[in-house]
C-alpha positions in Angstrom: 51.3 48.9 58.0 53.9 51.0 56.4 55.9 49.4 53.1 59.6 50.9 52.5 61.2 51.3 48.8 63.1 54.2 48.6 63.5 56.5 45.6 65.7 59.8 46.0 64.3 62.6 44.2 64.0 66.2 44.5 62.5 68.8 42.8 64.6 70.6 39.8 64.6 73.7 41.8 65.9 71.9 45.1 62.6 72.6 46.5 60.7 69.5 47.9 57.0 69.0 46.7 54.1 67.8 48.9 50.7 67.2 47.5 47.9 67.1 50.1 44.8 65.6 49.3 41.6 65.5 51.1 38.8 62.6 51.2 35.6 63.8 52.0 32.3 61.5 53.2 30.9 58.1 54.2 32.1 55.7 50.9 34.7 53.6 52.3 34.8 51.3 49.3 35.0 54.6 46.9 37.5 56.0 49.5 39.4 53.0 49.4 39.8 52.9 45.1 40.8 56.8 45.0 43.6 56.3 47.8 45.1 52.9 45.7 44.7 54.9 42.3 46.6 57.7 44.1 49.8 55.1 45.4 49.7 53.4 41.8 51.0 56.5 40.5 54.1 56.3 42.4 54.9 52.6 42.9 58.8 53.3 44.2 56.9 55.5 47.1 57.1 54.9 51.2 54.3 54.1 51.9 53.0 55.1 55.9 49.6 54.6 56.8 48.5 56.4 60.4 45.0 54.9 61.5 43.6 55.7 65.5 45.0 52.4 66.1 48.7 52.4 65.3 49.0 56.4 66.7 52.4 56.8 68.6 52.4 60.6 69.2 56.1 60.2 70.2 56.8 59.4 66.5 54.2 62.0 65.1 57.3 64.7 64.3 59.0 62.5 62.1 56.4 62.0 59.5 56.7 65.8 59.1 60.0 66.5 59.4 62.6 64.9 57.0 63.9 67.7 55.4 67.1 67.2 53.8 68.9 67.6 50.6 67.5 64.1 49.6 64.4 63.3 49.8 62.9 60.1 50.2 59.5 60.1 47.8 57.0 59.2 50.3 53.0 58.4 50.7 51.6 59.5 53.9 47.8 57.8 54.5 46.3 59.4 57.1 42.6 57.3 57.9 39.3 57.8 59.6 40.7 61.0 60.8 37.2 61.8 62.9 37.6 58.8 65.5 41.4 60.0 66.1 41.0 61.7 69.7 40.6 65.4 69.8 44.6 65.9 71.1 45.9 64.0 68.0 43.5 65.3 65.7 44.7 69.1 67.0 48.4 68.2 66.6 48.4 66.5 63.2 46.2 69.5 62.1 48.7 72.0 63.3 51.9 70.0 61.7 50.1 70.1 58.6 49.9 73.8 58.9 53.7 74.4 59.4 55.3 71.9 57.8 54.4 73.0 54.1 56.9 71.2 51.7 59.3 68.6 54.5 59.2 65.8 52.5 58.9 64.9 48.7 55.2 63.0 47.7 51.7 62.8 48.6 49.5 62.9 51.8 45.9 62.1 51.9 43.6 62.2 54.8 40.4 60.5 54.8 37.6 62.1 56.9 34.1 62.2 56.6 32.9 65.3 57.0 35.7 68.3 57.6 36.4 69.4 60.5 37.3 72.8 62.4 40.6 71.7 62.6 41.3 71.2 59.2 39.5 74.8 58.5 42.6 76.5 57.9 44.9 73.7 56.0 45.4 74.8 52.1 44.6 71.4 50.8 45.4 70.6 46.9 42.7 68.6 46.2 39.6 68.0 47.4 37.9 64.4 46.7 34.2 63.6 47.6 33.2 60.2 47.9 29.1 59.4 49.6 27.4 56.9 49.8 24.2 57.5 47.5 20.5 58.2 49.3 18.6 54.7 49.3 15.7 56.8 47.4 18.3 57.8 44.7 18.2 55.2 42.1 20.0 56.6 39.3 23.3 57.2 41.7 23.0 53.7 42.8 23.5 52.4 39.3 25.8 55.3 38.3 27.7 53.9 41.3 27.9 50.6 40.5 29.1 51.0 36.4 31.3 53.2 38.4 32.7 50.1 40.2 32.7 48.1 37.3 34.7 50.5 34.8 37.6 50.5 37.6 37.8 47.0 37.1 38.1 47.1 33.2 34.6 45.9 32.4 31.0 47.5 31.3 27.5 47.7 32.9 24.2 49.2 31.4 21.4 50.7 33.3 19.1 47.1 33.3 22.4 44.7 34.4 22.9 47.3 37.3 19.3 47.0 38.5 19.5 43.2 38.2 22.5 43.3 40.5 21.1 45.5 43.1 17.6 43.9 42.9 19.5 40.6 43.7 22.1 41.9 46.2 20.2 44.5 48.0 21.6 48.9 48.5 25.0 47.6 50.4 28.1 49.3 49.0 30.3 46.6 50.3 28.2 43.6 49.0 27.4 45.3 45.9 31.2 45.7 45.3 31.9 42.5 46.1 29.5 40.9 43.4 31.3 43.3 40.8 34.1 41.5 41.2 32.9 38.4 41.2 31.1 39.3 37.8 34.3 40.4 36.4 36.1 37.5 37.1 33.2 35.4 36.0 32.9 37.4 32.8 34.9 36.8 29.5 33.2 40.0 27.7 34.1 43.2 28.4 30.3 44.2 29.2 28.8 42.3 32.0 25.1 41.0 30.5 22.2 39.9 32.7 22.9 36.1 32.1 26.0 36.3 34.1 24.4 38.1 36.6 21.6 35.4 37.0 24.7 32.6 36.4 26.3 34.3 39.2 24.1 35.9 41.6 22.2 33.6 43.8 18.1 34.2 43.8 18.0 34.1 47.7 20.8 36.6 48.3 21.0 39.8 50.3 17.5 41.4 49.1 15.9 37.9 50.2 17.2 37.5 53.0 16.2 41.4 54.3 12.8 40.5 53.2 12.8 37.6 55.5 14.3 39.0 58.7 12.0 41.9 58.4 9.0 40.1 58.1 10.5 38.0 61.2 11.3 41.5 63.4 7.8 42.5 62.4 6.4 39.3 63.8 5.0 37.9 60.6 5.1 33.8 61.1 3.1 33.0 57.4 5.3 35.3 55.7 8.6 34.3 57.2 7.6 30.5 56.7 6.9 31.1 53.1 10.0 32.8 52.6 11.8 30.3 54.6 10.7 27.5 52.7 11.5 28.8 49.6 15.1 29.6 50.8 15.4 26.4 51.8 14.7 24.5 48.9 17.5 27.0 47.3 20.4 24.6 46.0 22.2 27.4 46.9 20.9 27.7 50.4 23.8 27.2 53.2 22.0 27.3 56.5 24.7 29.0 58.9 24.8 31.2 56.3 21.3 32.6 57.4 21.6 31.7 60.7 24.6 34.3 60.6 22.5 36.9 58.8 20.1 37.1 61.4 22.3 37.1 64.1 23.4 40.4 62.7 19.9 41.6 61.9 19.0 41.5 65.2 22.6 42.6 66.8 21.9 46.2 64.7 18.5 46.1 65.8 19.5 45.9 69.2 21.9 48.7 68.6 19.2 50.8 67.3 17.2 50.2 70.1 20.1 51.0 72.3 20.2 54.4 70.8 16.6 55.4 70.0 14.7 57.5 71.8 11.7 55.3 71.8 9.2 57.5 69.7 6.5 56.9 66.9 7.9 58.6 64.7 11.3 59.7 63.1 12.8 61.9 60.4 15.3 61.6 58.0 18.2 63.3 60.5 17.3 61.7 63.4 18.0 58.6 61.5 21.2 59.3 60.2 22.4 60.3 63.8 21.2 57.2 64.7 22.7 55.3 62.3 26.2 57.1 63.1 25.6 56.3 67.0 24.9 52.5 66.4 27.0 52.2 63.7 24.5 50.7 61.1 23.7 51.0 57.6 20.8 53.7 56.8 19.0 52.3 55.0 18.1 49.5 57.6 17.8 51.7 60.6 15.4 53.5 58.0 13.5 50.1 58.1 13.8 49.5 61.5 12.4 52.8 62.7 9.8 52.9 59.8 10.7 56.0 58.0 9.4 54.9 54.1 10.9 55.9 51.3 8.6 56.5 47.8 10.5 53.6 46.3 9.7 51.3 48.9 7.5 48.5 47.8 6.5 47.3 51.6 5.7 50.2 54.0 7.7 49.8 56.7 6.5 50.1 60.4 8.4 51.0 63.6 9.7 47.8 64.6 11.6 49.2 67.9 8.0 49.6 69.8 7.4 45.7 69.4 10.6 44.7 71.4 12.9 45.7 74.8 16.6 45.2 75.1 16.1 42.4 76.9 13.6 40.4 74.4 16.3 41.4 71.7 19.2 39.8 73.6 17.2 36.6 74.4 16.7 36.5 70.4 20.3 37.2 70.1 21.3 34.3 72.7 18.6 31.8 70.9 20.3 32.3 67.5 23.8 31.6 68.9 22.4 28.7 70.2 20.4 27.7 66.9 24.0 28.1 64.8 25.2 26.0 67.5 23.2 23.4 66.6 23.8 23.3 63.4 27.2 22.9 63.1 26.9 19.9 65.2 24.5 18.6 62.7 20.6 19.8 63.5 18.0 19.5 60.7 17.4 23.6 59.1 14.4 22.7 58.2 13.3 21.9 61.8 15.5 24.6 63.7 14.7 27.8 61.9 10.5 27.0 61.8 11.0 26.8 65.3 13.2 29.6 66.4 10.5 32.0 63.8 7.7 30.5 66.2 9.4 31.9 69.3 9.9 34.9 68.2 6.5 35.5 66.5 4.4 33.5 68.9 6.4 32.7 72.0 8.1 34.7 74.5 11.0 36.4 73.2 
């Protein structure tokens, strides 16, 4: 998408200015603040945003090359730079190497981890932005009064705990609830009663809880659980019916990239977490590497199924959210589907 309001500037030596920033590491949400902090500061900018979607390399040039007397103040966004193909990644690389000072304004270029071809590019600044371990606590809560200050308001050490025990080590979700807390919030610090006003009881955490004790074929458990979702006034059943349709579309992807063994470490779980494209911390869970925090120790759940048995699950729940949005009773279509996978054949 790319905004246009011109503003004419130069600098006062008739020399044009370009500031190139760097965004290191997996934070999208973090990512995503710095790079709308860095275009509030110049509001009259051009703004051009280059994703591996919208490359034209026909047009590549001119984002480089405007230089003129006048200079039109302009924001270059240049995102997910590792899934641009090798080719594009070599040639934006190498204009960014020549063409030191073209144009008057700001380019950022959001990458996880740097690259070889960004090795010998003099970048101005340097911004990190990870995701925090799921064994690291204290970065989890630093994170999340993190979030909240950006949005004007206050958390302490408990309130952030509450919110995380409630919502579950998701970036995106966790975000989310902070701004539905602030919203929700007239005080600037954000107490435990609106969390527990706001945040649901069954919410992310809950639901984890239940699809694991599901994957790992535990009928009582998941009944239990189930029952006291249901009784939830809060409880929307697609809503779950969704959630474990994407429980068990990452487990299949694990699957799909594991290499069937008993046991894994820590980097072969990140690599496959980058392959399948799922969060850490439940291909962690899936492929049963515990953390010390972890109050349930986790098992290998990829040894209990095939692709196959996963994809019938898959096709089942598809068929189950079918059914309710045509009016089937929860309370006898999710007993039932937990029996088949538990007990039955799939």
């Amino acid at each position: 998408m790319i905004k246009k309001s011109f503003n004419f500037t130069q600098s006062t030596e008739g020399e044009l200015t370009l500031q190139k920033i760097l965004i290191l590491g997996n934070s999208t949400i973090q990512k995503r603040i710095r790079i709308e902090e860095i275009i509030k500061k110049s509001p009259n900018a051009e703004i051009v945003t280059l994703s591996p979607e919208n490359y034209v390399n026909e047009d590549i040039n001119n984002l480089f090359t405007m230089g003129s007397i006048f200079s039109t103040n302009r924001i270059i966004v240049i995102t997910d730079f590792n899934s641009f193909k090798i080719p594009y990644q070599e040639k934006i690389s190498s204009l960014l190497k020549h063409y030191e000072n073209t144009f008057e304004g700001t380019l950022i270029l959001d990458i996880q981890k740097e690259n070889k071809y960004l090795k010998e590019i003099n970048f101005d600044k340097k911004i990190e932005t990870m995701i925090p371990p799921p064994w690291k606590d204290e970065l989890w809560i630093e994170m999340l009064k993190d979030f909240a200050n950006k949005l004007s308001k206050q958390l302490n050490d408990e309130t952030a705990e509450k919110i995380i025990q409630f919502v579950g080590k998701n970036e995106d979700l966790l975000y989310e609830e902070i701004k539905k807390l602030s919203i929700y919030s007239d005080m600037e610090i954000i107490s435990i009663k609106d969390v527990e006003d706001v945040s649901t009881h069954f919410s992310t955490a809950n639901y984890e809880e239940l699809c694991y004790d599901l994957a790992t074929k535990k009928l009582s458990n998941s009944l239990i659980k189930l029952q006291s979702i249901v009784k939830s006034s809060s409880f929307f059943p697609i809503a779950l019916a969704n959630y474990l349709y994407k429980y068990f579309l990452d487990l299949y992807a694990v699957i799909l990239n594991g290499e069937r063994k008993t046991n894994y470490n820590w980097s072969e779980v990140m690599k496959i977490s980058k392959e399948s494209m799922v969060s850490q911390q439940r291909v962690a869970s899936f492929l049963g590497f515990n953390f010390k925090n972890d109050k349930v120790k986790k098992i290998n759940i990829e040894k209990l199924y095939s692709p196959t048995s996963i994809e019938k699950i898959i096709i089942y729940i598809e068929e189950l959210d079918r059914s309710l949005k045509t009016g089937g009773e929860p309370k006898v279509l999710f007993p039932k589907l937990f029996e088949e996978i538990c007990l039955g054949d799939l």
